[in-house]
C-alpha positions in Angstrom: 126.3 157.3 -13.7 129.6 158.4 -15.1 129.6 159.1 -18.7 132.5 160.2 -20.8 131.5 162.8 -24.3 134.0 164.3 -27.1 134.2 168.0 -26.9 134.2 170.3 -24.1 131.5 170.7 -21.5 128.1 172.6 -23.6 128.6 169.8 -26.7 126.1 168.7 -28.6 127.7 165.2 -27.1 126.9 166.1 -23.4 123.2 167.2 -24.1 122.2 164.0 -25.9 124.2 162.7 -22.7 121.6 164.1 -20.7 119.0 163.3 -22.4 120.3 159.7 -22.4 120.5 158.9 -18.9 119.2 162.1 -17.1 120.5 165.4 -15.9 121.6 164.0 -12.5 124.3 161.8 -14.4 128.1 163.5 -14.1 129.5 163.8 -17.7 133.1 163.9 -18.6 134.5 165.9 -21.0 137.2 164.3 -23.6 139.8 165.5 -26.5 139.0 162.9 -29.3 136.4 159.7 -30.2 139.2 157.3 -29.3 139.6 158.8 -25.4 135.9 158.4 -24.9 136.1 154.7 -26.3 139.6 154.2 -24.1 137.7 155.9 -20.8 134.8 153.1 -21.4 137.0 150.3 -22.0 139.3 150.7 -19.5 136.5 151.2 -16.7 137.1 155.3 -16.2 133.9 156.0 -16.7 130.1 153.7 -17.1 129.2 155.0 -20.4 130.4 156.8 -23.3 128.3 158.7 -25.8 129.5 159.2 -29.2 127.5 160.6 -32.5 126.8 158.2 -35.1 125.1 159.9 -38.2 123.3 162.8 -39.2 120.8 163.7 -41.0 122.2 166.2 -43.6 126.1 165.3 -43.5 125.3 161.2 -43.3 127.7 158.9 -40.8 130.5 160.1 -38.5 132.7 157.1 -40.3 135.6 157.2 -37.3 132.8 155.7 -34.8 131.9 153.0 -36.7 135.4 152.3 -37.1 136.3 152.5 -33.2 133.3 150.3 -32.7 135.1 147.8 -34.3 138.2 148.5 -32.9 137.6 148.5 -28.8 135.7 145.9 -26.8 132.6 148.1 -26.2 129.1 147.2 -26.6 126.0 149.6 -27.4 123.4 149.8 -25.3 121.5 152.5 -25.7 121.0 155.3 -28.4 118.6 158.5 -29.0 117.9 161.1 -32.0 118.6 164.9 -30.8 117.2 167.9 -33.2 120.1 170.2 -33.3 119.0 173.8 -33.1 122.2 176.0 -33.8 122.1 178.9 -31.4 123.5 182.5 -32.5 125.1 183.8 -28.8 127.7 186.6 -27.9 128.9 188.8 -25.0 126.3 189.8 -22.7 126.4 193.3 -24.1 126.4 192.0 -27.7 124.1 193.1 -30.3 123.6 191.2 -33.6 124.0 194.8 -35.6 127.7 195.1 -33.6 128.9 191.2 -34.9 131.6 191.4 -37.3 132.4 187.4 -36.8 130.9 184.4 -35.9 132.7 181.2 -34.9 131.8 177.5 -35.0 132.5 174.1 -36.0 133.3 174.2 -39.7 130.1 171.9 -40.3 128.0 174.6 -38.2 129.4 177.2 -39.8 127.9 175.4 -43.6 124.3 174.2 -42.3 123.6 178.2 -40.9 124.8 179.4 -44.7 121.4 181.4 -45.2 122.3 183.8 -42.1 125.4 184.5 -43.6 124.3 185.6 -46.9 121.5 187.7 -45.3 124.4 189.1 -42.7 127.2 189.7 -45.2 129.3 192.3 -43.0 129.4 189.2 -40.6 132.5 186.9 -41.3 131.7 183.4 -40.2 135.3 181.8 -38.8 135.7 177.9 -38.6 136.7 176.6 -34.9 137.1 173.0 -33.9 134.3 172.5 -31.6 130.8 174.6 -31.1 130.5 174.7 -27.1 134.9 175.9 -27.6 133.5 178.4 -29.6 131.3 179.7 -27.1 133.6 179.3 -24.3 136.0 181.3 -26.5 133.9 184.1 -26.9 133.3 184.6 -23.1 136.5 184.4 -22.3 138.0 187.2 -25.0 135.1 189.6 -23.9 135.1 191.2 -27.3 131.4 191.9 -28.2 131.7 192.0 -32.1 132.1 188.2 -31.5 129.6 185.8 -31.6 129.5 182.2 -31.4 127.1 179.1 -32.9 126.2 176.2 -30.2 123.8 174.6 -28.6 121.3 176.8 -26.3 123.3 174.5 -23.2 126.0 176.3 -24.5 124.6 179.7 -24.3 123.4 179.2 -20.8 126.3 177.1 -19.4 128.8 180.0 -20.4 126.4 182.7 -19.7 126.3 184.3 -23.3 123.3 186.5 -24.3 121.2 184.5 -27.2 121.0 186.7 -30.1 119.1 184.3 -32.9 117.4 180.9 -32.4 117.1 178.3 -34.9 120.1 179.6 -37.0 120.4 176.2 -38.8 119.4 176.6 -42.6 116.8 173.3 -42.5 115.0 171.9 -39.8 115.4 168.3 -40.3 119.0 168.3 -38.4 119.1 165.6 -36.8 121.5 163.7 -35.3 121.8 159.9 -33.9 123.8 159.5 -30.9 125.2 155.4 -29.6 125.2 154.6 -25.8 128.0 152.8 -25.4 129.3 150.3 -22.9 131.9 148.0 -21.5 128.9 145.0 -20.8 126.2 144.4 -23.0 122.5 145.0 -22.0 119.7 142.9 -23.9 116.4 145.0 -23.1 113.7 142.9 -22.2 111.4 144.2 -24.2 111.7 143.0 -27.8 109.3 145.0 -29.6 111.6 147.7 -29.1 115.0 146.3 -29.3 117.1 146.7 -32.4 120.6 145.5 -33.2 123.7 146.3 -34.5 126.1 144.0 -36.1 129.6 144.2 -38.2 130.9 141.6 -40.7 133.2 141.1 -43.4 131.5 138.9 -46.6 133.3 136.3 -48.3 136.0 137.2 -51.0 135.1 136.9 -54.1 131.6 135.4 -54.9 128.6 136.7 -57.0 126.1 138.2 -55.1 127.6 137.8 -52.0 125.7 141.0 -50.5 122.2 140.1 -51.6 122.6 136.6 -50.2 123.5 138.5 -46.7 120.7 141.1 -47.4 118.1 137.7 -48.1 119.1 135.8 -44.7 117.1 139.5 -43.4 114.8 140.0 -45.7 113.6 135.9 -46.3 112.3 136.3 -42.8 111.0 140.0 -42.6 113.1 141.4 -40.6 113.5 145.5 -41.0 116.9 146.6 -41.9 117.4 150.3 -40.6 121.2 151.1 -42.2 123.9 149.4 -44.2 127.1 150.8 -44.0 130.2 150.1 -45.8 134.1 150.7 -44.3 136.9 149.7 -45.6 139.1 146.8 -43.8 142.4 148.1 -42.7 144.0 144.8 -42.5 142.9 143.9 -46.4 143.4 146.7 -49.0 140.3 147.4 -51.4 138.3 145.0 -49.2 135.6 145.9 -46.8 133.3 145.6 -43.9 130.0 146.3 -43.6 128.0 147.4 -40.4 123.5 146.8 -40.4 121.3 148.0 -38.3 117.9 146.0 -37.6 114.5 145.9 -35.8 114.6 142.7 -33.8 116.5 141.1 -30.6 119.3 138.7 -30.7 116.6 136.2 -28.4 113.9 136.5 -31.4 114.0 132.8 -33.5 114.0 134.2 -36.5 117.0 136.6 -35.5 119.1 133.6 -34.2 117.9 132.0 -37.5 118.8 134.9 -39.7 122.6 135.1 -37.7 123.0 131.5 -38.4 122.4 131.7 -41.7 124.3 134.9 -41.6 127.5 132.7 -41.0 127.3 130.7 -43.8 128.4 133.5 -46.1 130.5 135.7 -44.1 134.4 135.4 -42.7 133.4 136.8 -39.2 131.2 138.8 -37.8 130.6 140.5 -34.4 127.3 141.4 -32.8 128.0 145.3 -31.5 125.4 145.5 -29.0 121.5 145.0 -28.6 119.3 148.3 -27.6 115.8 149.7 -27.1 114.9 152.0 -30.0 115.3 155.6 -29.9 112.2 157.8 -31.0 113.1 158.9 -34.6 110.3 161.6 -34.9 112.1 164.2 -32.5 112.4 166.3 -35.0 108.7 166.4 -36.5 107.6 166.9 -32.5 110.3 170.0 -32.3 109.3 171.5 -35.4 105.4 171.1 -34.1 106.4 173.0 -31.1 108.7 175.9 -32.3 106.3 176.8 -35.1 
């Protein structure tokens, strides 16, 4: 299984790519969001894995968008802790650091370690793993890096300080994406995704949508709210929800779900990813 991942090999991306479909898949490394949607579409590579939201900064709003925009279908998605790993030159130590680099985000949700290390200057890089591979490449040992522990080992950088991140709730939600859609056969875990633009205009619009779900208890997960490119100060709206598009009272709620929307697009059918990763990881480290 081919799958293609933003960032360079050690990404956060290319773990929960791992952990998706096993480490015997071969993983592809890619520039931007839109490449790995572009390497699925156009048949380059099986899957694509792209992050969706997190815990502590909320959605990654340029998927949802691209979700919209390609002909891909999700298939698949899982929850990852992120543990932000402190690494450095093998012949490092933390008291010879005078910088750290990382993805700006990184950089925010390790903020404790900085105000503890205040002779440490943390320095904003555009990818974690690129950080890491920077560091090994300059050879300079007052420079350290934050990334995943993949990262650490991939590159061959000495770990300095585990569980740098400042809460550890980080969680983040990664999409399996596809060019064919997969309906699991079991439907006590599938859950859906779906994209729609209301009608213009009309009271209440939303909690009519909302009461097609709710009227026949079906568990909404996430509503999420874009704006539509093609019609200024309008807007779309993507749900999550327990259930599978084969389910009567799915197909029921989807029918009725037409009545009051312009269009709307089912954006895949998936088996459920276990959402208490991080309560298991916290069990473990502590």
């Amino acid at each position: 299984m081919n799958v293609a991942f933003q960032g360079i090999r050690g990404a956060y991306s290319e773990v929960a790519a791992r952990q998706l479909l096993g480490r015997s898949c071969k993983t592809l490394p890619s520039v931007t969001f839109e490449e790995v949607f572009h390497a699925v579409e156009s048949g380059k590579v099986d899957r694509g894995v792209i992050p969706i939201e997190n815990s502590l900064a909320g959605s990654i709003h340029t998927n949802y968008d691209l979700l919209l925009s390609h002909n891909v279908h999700i298939v698949g998605e899982t929850f990852m802790n992120i543990e932000h790993v402190l690494m450095a030159h093998p012949e490092a130590t933390l008291r010879r650091l005078k910088k750290v680099r990382s993805h700006p985000q990184a950089l925010a949700q390790c903020s404790a370690f900085f105000s503890s290390h205040p002779s440490i200057v943390p320095e904003p890089y555009f990818d974690t793993a690129g950080a890491a591979k920077s560091v090994i490449d300059e050879k300079d040992p007052a420079t350290g890096a934050i990334a995943s522990h993949y990262a650490a080992e991939l590159y061959g950088l000495k770990t300095l300080k585990r569980n740098l991140q400042d809460r550890s709730n980080n969680v983040t939600r990664f999409l399996l994406i596809s060019r064919e859609p997969r309906i699991p056969r079991d439907r006590s875990r599938t859950k859906c995704s779906i994209a729609f633009r209301p009608v213009r205009n009309q009271p209440g619009i939303l909690f009519r949508i909302l009461g097609a779900f709710s009227l026949r208890d079906i568990d909404l997960t996430k509503i999420e709210s874009r704006p539509d490119p093609e019609n200024p100060f309008e807007y779309l709206f993507y749900l999550d929800f327990v259930g599978s598009p084969k389910d009567e009272n799915v197909c029921r709620a989807l029918d009725h779900l037409q009545e009051v929307v312009l269009r709307s697009r089912l954006l895949g059918a998936y088996c459920r990813g276990k959402q208490d990763v991080w309560k298991r990881e916290t069990s473990t480290s502590s």
